[in-house]
C-alpha positions as CSV (number, residue, x, y, z in Angstrom):
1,X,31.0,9.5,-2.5
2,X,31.9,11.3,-5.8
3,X,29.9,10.9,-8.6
4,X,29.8,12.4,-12.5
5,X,27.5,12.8,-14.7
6,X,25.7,15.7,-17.1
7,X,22.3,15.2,-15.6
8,X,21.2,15.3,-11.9
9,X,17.1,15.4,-12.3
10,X,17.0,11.9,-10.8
11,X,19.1,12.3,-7.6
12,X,18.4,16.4,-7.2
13,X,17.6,15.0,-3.4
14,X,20.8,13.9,-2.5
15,X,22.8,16.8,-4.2
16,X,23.0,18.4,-0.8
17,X,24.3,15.5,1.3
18,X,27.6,15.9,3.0
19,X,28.8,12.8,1.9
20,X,28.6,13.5,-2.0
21,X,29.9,15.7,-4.6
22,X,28.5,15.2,-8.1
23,X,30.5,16.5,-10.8
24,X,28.2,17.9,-13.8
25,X,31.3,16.7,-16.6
26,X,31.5,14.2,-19.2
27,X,33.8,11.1,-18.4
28,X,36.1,12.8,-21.5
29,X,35.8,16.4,-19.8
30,X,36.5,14.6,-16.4
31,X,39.8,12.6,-17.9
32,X,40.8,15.4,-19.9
33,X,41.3,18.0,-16.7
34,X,42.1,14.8,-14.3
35,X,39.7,15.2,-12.0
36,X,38.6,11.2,-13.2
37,X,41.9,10.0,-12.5
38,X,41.8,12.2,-8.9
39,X,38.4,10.0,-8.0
40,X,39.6,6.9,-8.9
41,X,42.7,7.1,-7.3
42,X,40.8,8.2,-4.1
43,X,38.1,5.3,-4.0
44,X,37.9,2.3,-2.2
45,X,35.5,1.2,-5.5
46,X,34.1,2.5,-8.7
47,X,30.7,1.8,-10.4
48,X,30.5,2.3,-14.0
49,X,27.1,2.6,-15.3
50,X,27.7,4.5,-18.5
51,X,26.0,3.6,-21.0
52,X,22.4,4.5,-23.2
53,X,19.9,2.3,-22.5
54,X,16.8,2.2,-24.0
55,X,15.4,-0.2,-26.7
56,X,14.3,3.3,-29.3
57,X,17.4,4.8,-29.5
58,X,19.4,0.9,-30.6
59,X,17.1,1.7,-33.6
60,X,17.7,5.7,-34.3
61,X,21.2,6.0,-32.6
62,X,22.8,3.2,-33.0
63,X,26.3,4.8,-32.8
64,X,26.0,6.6,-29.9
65,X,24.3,3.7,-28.3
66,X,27.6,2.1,-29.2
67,X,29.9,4.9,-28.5
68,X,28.1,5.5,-25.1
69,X,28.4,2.1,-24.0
70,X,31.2,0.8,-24.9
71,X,34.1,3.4,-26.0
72,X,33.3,6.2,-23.3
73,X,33.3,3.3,-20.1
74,X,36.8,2.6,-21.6
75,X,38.8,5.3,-19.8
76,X,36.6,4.6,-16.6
77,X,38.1,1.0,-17.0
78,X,41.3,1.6,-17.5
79,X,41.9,4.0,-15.2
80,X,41.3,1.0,-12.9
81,X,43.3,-1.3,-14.3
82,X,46.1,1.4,-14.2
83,X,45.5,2.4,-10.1
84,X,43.8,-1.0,-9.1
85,X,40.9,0.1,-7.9
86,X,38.5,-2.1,-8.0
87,X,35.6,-2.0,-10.9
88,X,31.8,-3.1,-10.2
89,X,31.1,-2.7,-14.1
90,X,26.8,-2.7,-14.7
91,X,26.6,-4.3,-17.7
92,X,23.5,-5.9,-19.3
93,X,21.0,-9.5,-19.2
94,X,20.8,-8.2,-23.2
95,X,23.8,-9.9,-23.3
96,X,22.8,-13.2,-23.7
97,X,20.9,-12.2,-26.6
98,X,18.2,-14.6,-28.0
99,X,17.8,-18.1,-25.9
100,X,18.9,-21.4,-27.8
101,X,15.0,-22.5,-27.4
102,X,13.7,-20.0,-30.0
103,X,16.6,-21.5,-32.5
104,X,14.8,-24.9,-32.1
105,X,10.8,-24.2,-31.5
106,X,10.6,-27.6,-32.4
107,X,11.6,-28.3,-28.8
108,X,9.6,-25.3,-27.1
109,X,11.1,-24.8,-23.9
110,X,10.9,-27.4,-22.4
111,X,14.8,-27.8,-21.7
112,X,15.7,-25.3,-19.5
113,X,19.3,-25.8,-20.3
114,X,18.3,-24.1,-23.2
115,X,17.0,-21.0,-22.6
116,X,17.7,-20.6,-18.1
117,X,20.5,-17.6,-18.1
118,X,23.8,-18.7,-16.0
119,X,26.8,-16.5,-16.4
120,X,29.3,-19.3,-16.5
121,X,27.6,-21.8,-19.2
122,X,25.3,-19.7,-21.3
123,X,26.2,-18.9,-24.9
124,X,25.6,-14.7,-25.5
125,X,23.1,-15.0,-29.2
126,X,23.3,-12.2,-31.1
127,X,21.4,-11.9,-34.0
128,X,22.1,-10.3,-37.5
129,X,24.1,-6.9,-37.9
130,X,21.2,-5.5,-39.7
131,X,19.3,-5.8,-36.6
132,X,20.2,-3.0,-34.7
133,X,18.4,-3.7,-31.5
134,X,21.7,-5.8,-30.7
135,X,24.1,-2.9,-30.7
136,X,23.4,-2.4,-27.2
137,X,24.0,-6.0,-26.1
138,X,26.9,-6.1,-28.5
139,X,28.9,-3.1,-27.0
140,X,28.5,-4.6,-23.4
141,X,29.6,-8.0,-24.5
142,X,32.4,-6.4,-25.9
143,X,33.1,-4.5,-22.8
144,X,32.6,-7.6,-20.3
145,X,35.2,-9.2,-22.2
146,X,37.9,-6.2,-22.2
147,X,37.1,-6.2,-18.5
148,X,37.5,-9.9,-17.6
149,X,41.0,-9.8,-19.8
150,X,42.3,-6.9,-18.1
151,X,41.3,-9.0,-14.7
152,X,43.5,-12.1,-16.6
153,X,46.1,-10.1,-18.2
154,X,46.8,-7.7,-15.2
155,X,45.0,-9.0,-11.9
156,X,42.6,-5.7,-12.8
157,X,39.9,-6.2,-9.4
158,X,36.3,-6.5,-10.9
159,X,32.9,-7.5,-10.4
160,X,30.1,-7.4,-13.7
161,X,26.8,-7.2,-13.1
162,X,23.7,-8.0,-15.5
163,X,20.7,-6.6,-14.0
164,X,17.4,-8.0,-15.0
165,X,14.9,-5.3,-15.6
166,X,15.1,-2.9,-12.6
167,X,12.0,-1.4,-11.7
168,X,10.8,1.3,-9.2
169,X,10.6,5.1,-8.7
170,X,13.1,7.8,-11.4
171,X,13.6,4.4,-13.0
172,X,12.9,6.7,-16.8
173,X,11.6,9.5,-18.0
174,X,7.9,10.3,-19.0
175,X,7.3,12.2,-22.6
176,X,5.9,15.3,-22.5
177,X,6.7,15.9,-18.6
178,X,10.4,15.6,-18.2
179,X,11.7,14.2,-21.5
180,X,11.1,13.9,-25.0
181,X,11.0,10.8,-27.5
182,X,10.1,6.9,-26.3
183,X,11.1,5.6,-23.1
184,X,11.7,1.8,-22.0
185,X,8.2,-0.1,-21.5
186,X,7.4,1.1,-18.1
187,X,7.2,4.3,-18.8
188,X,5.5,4.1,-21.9
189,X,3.0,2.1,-20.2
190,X,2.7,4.6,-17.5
191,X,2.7,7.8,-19.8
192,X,-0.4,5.6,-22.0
193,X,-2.2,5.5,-18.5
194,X,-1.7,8.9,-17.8
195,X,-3.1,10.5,-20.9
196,X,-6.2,7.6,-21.3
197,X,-4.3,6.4,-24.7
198,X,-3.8,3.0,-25.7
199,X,-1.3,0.4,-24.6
200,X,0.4,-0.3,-27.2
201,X,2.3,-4.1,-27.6
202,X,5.2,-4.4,-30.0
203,X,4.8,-7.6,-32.1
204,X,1.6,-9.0,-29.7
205,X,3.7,-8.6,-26.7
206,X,5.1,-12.1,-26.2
207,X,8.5,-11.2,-25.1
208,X,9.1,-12.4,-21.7
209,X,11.0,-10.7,-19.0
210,X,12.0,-11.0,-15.3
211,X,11.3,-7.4,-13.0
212,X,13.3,-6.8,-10.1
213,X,12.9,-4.6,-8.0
214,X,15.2,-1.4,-7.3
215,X,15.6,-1.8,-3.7
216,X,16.3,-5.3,-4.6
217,X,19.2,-4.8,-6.7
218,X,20.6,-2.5,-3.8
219,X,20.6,-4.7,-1.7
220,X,22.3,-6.8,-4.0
221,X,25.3,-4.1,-4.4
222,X,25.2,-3.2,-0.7
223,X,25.8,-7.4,-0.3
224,X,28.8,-7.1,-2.5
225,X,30.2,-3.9,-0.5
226,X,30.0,-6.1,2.1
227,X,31.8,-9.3,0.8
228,X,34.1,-7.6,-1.5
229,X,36.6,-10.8,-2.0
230,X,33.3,-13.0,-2.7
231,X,32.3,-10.4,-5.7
232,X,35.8,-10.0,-7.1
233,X,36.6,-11.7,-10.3
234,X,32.7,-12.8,-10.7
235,X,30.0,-11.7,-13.2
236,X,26.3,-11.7,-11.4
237,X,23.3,-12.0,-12.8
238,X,21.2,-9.9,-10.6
239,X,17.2,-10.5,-10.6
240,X,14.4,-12.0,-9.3
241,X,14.2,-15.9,-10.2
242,X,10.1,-15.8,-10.0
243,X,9.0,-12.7,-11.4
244,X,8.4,-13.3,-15.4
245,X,6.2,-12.3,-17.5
246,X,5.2,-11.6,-20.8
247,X,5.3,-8.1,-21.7
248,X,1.7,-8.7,-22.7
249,X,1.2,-9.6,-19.1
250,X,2.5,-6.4,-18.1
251,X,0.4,-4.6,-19.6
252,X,-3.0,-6.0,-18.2
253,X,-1.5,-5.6,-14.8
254,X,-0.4,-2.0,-14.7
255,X,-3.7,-1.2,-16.3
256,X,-5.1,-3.1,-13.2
257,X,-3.1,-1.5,-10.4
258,X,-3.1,1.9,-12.3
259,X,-6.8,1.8,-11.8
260,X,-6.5,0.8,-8.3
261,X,-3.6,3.5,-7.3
262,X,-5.8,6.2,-9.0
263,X,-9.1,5.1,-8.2
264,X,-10.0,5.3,-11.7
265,X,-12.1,1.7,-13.1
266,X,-12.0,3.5,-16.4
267,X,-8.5,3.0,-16.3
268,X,-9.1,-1.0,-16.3
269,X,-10.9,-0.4,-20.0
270,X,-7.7,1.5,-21.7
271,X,-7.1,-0.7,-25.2
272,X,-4.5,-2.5,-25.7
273,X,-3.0,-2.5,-29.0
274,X,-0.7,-4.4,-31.3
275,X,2.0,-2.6,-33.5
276,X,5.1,-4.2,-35.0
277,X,8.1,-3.4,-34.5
278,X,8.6,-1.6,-37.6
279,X,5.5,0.8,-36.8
280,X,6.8,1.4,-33.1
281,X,10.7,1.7,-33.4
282,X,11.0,2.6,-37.5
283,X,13.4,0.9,-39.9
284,X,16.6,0.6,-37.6
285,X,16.1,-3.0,-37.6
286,X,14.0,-4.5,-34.5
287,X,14.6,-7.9,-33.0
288,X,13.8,-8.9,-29.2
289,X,15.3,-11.3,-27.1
290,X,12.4,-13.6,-26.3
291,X,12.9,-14.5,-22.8
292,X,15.0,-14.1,-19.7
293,X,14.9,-16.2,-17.5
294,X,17.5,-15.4,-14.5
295,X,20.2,-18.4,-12.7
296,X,21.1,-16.6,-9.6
297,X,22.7,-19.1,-8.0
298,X,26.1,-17.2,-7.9
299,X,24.7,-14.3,-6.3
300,X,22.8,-16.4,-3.8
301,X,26.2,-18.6,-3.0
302,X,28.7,-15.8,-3.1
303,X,27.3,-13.5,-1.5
304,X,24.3,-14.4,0.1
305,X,21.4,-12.2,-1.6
306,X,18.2,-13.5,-3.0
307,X,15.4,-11.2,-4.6
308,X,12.6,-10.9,-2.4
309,X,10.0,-8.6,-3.9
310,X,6.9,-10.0,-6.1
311,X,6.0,-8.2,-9.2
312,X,2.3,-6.9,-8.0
313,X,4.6,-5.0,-5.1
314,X,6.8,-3.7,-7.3
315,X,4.3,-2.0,-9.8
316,X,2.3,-0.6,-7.2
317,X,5.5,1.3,-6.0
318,X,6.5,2.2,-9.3
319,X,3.1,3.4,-10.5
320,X,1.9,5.1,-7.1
321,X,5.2,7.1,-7.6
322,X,4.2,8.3,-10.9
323,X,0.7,8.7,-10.4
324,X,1.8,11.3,-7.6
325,X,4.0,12.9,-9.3
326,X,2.7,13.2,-12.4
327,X,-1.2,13.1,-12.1
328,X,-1.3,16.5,-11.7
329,X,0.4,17.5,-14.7
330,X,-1.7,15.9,-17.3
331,X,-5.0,17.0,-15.7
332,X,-3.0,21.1,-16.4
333,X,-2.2,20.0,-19.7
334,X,-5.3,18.4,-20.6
335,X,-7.4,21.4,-19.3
């Protein structure tokens, strides 16, 4: 296995493995002394996850959010195209944007034609430029499409996935102990627990979302590896059909299980607060999807894989894995 990328604190445990060379390069370093094309020309299959993901920087970066996640996958996919190698291209549930229901809160959601997420049928709703939460979703919409025409055009061998909020241990980094600025909700949850601050909840925390877990969605790609004329040519939405929640929700039951794994009932008595979006993210221009709510049914047909792991198991693991590893830390600092 060869991988690149510019950081290596997540998978510093597997940089000694026989089986796998990382190279520390940019994907324009990597093209530019053709050690990219050398890889792709080598491999039996090539997962692009390239991209910046994380709900702050759509609002302060917008560009690069843009630039990272659309223009620098584009020599990764047409290097593919060009050798026809085949492409498992990560792409996003953002996607799909804002549900059809929340257009029409006259009718709730009680139609689940019109907010239930199938890759085949559902319309992608973005809203208004001047909202720059969507340049994320916007530069992977663009780049499912480039993909799925070079797969028209050229018989280019692909496979999009759009995972579904992907929890579980080095899933982000925690401010303060091995990174700097805001991280996705988990981790701001989980920093907030570590440091007795509040929880904060961006506009009341109604926004719903599905969590799957990691070892989930490997089993998901190992599935694929498996049945690799099922997954080619197919876009999968890859998550766990029971496990949504509000991000309110969330936030009452990491504060639970946080006071569990740490053995801390103080924990359970953490505020939680309301900000808007304006006061969290700044003037970039926030706008959530409201809900996700996941059709699996092609990854279930194709290729055989169903989620299996239930939220309470998956917060545990992800908490008890920063609770170790970080516990420590902010008892040093705060001393």
């Amino acid at each position: 296995m060869v991988g690149f990328d510019l950081e290596a604190g997540k998978i510093e445990h597997l940089l000694g493995h026989d089986n796998f060379t990382l190279h520390r390069k940019s994907i324009d370093e990597a093209v530019a002394d053709g050690s990219m094309q050398e890889a792709v020309a080598w491999a039996d299959v090539v997962v692009n996850l390239a991209a910046i993901c994380n709900p702050y920087e759509y609002a302060i970066r917008p560009s690069a959010v843009i630039k990272s996640s659309l223009f620098d996958a584009l020599p990764i996919v047409d290097l593919c195209c060009e050798l026809n190698t085949w492409l498992i291209q990560f792409s996003t549930c953002e996607v799909y944007g804002r549900t059809v229901s929340s257009y029409v809160p006259e009718e709730g959601y009680s139609d689940p034609d019109l907010y239930v997420q199938s890759e085949s049928r559902t319309p992608l709703v973005m809203g208004p430029v001047s909202k720059q939460r969507w340049c994320y979703a916007s530069a992977k919409q663009t780049l499912e499409r480039y993909v799925y025409a070079l797969g028209f055009e050229r018989q280019m061998p692909f496979t999009i996935i759009r995972p579904y909020n992907f929890f579980g241990p080095r899933m982000d980094f925690i401010p303060g102990r091995d990174g700097t600025g805001i991280p996705r909700v988990l981790a701001c949850f989980i920093t907030a627990l570590l440091d007795d601050e509040p929880l904060l909840l961006v506009d009341g925390g109604t926004a719903r979302r599905t969590i799957t877990s990691i070892h989930d969605a490997i089993d998901a790609m190992m599935a694929m590896f498996d049945r690799p004329h099922a997954a080619t040519g197919q876009i999968f939405n890859i998550g766990a059909d029971g496990n949504e929640l509000t991000i309110s929700e969330l936030a009452h039951r990491m504060r639970e299980i946080y006071a569990d794994v740490s053995c801390d009932p103080r924990k359970r008595n953490l505020p939680i607060l309301n900000v808007t979006g304006e006061e969290f993210y700044g003037k970039g221009g926030y706008e959530d999807c409201d809900r996700r709510v996941i059709d699996s049914t092609n990854a279930t047909s194709l290729l055989g894989w169903s989620a299996k792991i239930g939220i309470d198991e998956i917060l545990r693991e992800t908490i008890s894995y920063y609770y170790e590893i970080y516990a420590d830390k902010t008892a040093v600092a705060t001393r």
